[in-house]
C-alpha atoms as one frame of an Amber mdcrd trajectory, in Angstrom:
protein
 -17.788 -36.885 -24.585 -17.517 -34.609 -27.579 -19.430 -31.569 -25.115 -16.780
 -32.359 -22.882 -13.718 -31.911 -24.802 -15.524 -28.814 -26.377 -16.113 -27.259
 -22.653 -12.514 -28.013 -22.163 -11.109 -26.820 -24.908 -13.452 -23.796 -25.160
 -11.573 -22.975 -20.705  -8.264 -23.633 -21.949  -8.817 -21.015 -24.688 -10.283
 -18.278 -22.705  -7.395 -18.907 -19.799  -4.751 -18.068 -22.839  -6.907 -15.726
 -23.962  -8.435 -13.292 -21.541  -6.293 -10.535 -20.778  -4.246 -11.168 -17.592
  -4.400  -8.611 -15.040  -2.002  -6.426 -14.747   1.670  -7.019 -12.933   1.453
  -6.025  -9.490   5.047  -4.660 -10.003   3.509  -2.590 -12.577   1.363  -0.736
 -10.771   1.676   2.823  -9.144   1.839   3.841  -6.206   0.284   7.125  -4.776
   1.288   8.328  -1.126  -1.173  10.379   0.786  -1.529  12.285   4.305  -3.541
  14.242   6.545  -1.499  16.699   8.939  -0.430  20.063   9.127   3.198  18.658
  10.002   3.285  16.281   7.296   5.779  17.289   4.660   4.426  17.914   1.034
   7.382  16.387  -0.607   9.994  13.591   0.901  12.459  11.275  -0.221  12.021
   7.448  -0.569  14.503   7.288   2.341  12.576   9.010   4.340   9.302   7.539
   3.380  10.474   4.183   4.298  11.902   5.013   7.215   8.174   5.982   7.910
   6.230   3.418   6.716   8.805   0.716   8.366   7.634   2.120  11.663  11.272
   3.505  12.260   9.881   6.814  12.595   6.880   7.132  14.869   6.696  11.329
  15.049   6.450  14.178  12.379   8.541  17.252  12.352   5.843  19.041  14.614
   5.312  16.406  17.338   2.151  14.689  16.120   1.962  10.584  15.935   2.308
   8.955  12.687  -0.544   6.437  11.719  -0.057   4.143   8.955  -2.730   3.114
   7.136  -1.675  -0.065   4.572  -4.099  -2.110   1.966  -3.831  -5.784   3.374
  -0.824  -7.838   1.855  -3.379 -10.283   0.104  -4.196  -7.642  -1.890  -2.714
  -6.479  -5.088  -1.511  -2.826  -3.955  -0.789  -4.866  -0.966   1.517  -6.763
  -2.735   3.367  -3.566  -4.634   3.472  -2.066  -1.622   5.686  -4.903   0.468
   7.702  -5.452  -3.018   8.479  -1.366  -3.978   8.188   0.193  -0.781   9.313
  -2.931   1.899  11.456  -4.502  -0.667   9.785  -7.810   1.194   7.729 -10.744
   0.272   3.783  -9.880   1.538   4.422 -12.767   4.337   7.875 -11.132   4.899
   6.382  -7.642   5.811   3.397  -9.459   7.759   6.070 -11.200  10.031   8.333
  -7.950  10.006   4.853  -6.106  11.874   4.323  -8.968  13.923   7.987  -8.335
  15.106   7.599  -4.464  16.031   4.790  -4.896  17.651   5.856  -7.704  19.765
   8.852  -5.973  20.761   6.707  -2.516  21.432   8.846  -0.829  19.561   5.455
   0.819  17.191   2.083   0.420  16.585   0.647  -2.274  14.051  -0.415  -0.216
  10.829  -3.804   0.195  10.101  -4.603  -2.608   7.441  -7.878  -2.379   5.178
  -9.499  -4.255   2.204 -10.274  -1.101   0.065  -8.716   1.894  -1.538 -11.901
   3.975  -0.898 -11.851   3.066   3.617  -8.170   3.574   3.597  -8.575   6.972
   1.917 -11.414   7.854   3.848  -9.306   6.725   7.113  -6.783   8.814   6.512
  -8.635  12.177   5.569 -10.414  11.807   9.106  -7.216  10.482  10.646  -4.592
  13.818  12.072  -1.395  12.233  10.477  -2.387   9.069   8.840  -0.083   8.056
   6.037  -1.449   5.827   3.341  -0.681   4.221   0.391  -2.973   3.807  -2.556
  -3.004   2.862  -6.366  -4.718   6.004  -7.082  -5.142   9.493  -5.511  -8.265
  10.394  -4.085  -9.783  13.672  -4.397  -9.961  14.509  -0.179  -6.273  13.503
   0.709  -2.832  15.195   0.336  -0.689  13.819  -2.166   2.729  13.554  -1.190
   5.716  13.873  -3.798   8.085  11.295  -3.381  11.371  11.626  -5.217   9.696
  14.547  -7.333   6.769  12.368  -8.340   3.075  12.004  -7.888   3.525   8.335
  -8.110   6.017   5.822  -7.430
């Protein structure tokens, strides 16, 4: 019995503890491309209006591709929150809605920073957003900043 409360007490302590990872909320944001027609700088406006599927073409013609880390993730979740300004279900049933209605394409959704980055350096005007900036990708200022 005495094992047992000492196990216990031993899981409670490391659960107060342990650091906690970090806010979600906290975390930055980077925005990258791949395109000749993809502007180097934008405004959050405009970015939305992107990343919403609202705009489907860049200023030369070419096809937008968005490239998203899946909502269950925690960049996933910053992104519906800062970007979306939606829950992670919220923006899930907001895609499900476009597409439905054909009015865009379903973003490209992935597990990791390091396939979405590498999707969108092979991808001709893929727009992605990650916690950090990879070395291969255009970093796009948003607002005047690296990150958001």
């Amino acid at each position: 019995m005495t094992r047992l409360f000492l196990f216990i007490f031993i899981l409670l302590l490391l659960t107060v503890y342990l650091p906690l990872p970090a806010n979600s909320q906290n975390m930055s944001l980077t925005v990258i491309a791949n395109g000749k027609g993809i502007p180097a700088e934008m405004k959050m406006d405009q970015l939305r209006s992107i990343i919403r599927g609202e705009k489907l073409r860049w200023p030369d013609g070419s096809k937008v591709v968005i490239a998203l880390m899946k909502t269950n993730t925690p960049i996933g979740v910053n992104t519906s929150k800062k970007i979306y300004n939606m829950s992670e279900n919220e923006l899930n049933k907001y895609w499900l809605a476009l597409v439905f209605q054909g009015k865009a394409n379903a973003p490209n959704f992935f597990n990791s920073e390091s396939d979405l980055g590498e999707f969108v350096s092979q991808t001709n005007g893929a727009i992605g957003i990650l916690s950090q900036p990879p070395t291969n990708n255009k970093v796009i200022i948003v607002d005047g900043k690296k990150s958001l």
